[in-house]
Every structure is written in C-alpha cells, then in structure tokens.
C-alpha positions, -999 to 999 in steps of 0.1 A, spaced: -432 260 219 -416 233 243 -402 215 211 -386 248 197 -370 262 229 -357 225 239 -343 214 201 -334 249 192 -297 241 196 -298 210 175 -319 227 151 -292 253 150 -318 281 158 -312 313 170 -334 335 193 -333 359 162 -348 332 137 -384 339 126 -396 303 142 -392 320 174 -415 353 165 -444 330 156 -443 308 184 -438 338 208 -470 355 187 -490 321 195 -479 316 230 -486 349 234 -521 348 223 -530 311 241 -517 323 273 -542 353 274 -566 335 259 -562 310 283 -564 335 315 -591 353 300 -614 324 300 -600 312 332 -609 346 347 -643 347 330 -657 318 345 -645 330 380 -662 365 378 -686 363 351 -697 380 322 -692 416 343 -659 417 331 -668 406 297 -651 441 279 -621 443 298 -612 406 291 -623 413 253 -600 441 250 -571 420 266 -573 396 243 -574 419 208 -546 435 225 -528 402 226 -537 394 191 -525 432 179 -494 424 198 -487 389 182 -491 407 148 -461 430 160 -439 403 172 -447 385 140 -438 415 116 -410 424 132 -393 389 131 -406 382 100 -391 421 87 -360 410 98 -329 398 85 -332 362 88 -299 349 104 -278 324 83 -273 295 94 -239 274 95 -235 254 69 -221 213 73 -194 207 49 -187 170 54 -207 143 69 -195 124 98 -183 89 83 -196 70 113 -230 89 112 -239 78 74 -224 45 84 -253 41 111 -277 52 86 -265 27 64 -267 1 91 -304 8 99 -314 9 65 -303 -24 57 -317 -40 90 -349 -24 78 -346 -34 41 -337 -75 55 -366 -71 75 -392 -65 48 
C-alpha cells in the first residue's frame, strides 16, 4: 500500500482509480486481521466470537470497497504525446553501456 500511496503521482493515479479500492480492501482486512490476533493472544479465546465477527465484517466491507471502485467509472488517464528528447537519449546511453559491457 506504501508503494501505491508514495508513486501514485508518478504513476499518474488518482484516489478514484480501482488500484486504490483493492489496496484499501486489503489493508483493510490485514489491519483487523492483524488486531484481532493481536488482541486474541492478550485475552484469549473468551473473546473468540466477537473477534470472528470483526473480522467477516472486515472482509464483507473489503468486498464493498472493492465493488464499488471496481463499478465505477475508471478515470482516464492523461495521455503523453511526445517523449522528452533528452529522456530517450539517456535510455539510449544506458543501453549501449549495457550492450558494450556484455
């Protein structure tokens, strides 16, 4: 989720774009998953329905978040209509250092 949220901008994602419904459903579900084992060892099996019933909650509720960004009208994305000379010149570079070295 980290990778998403930090390269979302160079990715050119939006908070509408269905990569961030899934990893909201999955961070979702981990983080209760997480605490419910976390609180389970502390108190026990005691509390074993409420934490099962937390955590099929949290699953029911990834399945909405999925569905509804996944429903949704994916956003379109800008589209590049020229290459930056000097960036394919770089690449060019590299690959010829790499194809010398080999």
């Amino acid at each position: 989720m980290f990778f998403i949220f930090f390269f979302a901008n160079y990715l050119r994602l939006t908070w509408r774009h269905y990569v961030f419904g899934i990893a909201l459903g999955f961070g979702l579900i981990a983080s209760i998953e997480l605490s419910a084992v976390a609180l389970r060892s502390q108190f026990g099996m005691t509390v074993h329905t409420i934490f099962d019933f937390l955590r099929r909650g949290s699953y029911d509720a990834a399945v909405a978040i999925w569905l509804r960004y996944l429903l949704s009208p994916e956003p379109e994305r800008p589209t590049i209509q020229v290459l930056p000379a000097q960036e394919l010149a770089k690449w060019n570079q590299a690959l010829l250092q790499l194809i010398k070295h080999h």
